[in-house]
C-alpha positions in Angstrom: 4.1 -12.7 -17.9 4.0 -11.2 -14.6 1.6 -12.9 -12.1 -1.5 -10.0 -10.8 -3.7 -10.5 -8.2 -7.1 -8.3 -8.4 -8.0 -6.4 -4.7 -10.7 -4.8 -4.6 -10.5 -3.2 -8.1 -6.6 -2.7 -7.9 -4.0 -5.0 -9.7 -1.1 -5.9 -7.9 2.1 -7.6 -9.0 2.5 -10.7 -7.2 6.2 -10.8 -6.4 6.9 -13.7 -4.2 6.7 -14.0 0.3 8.2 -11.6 2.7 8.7 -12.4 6.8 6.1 -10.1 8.8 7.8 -6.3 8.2 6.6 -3.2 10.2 5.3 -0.7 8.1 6.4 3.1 9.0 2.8 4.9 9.8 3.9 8.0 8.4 1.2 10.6 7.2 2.1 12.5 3.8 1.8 15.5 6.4 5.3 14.0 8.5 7.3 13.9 5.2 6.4 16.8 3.4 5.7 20.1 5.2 3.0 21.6 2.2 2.0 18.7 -0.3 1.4 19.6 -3.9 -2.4 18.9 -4.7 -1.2 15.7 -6.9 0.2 14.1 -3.8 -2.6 14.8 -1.6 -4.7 13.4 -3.9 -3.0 10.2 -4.6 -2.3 9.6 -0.4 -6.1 10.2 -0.1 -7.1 8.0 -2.7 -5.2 5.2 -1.1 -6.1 6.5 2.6 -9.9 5.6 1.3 -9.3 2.4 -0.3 -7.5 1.1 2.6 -10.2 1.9 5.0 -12.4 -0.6 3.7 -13.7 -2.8 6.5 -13.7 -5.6 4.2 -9.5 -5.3 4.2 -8.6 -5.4 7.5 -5.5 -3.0 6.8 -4.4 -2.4 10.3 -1.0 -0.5 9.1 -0.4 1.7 6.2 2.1 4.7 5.6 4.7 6.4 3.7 7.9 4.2 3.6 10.0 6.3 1.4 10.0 9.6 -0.3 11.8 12.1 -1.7 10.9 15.7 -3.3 9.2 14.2 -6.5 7.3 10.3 -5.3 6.9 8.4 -2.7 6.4 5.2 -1.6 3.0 3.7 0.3 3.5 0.1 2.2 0.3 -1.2 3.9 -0.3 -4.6 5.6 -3.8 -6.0 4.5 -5.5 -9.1 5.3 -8.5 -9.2 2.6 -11.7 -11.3 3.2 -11.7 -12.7 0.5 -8.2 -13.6 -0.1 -8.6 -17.2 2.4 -6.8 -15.6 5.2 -3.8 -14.5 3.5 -1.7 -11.2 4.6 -0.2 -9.4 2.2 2.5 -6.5 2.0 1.5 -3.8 -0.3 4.7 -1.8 -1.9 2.7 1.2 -4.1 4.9 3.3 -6.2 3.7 5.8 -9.2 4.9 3.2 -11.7 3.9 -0.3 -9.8 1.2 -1.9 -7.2 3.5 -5.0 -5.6 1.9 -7.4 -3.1 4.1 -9.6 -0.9 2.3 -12.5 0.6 3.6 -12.6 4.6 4.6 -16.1 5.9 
């Protein structure tokens, strides 16, 4: 059994500590020059979530792509998480968080 942790609504897998990584700000506008409605969607969706004050995400963007998925990381420091940061790895199959020592 996998360990989860619950953020604000979202399971993530918990998959072990990373050292402090710096996450590529890109838009989903700098890799792809028209975005199907699917994509634009999904980025938004997570654009939205990550914008809550209560997460203190102070870098998100696309890490990876290529003409079919793409790969969101994001650096969040939840309230209610006891101070921990976590690196977020979201892929259309899994929700990964990292915790940063």
């Amino acid at each position: 059994m996998k360990n989860t942790i619950n953020i604000k609504g979202i399971n993530f897998e918990l998959c072990g500590t990373t050292t402090r990584n710096v996450v590529k700000q890109r838009s989903l506008y700098d890799v792809y020059a028209n975005p199907s409605e699917t994509k634009r969607n999904i980025w938004y969706g997570w654009v939205r979530w990550f914008d809550q004050p209560e997460l203190h995400c102070w870098e998100y963007g696309v890490s990876s792509y290529n003409s079919n998925f793409f790969t969101i990381n994001a650096i969040i420091r939840p309230d209610d998480m006891d101070g921990k940061e976590y690196l977020l790895v979201i892929t259309a199959s899994h929700n990964r968080a990292y915790e940063m020592v």
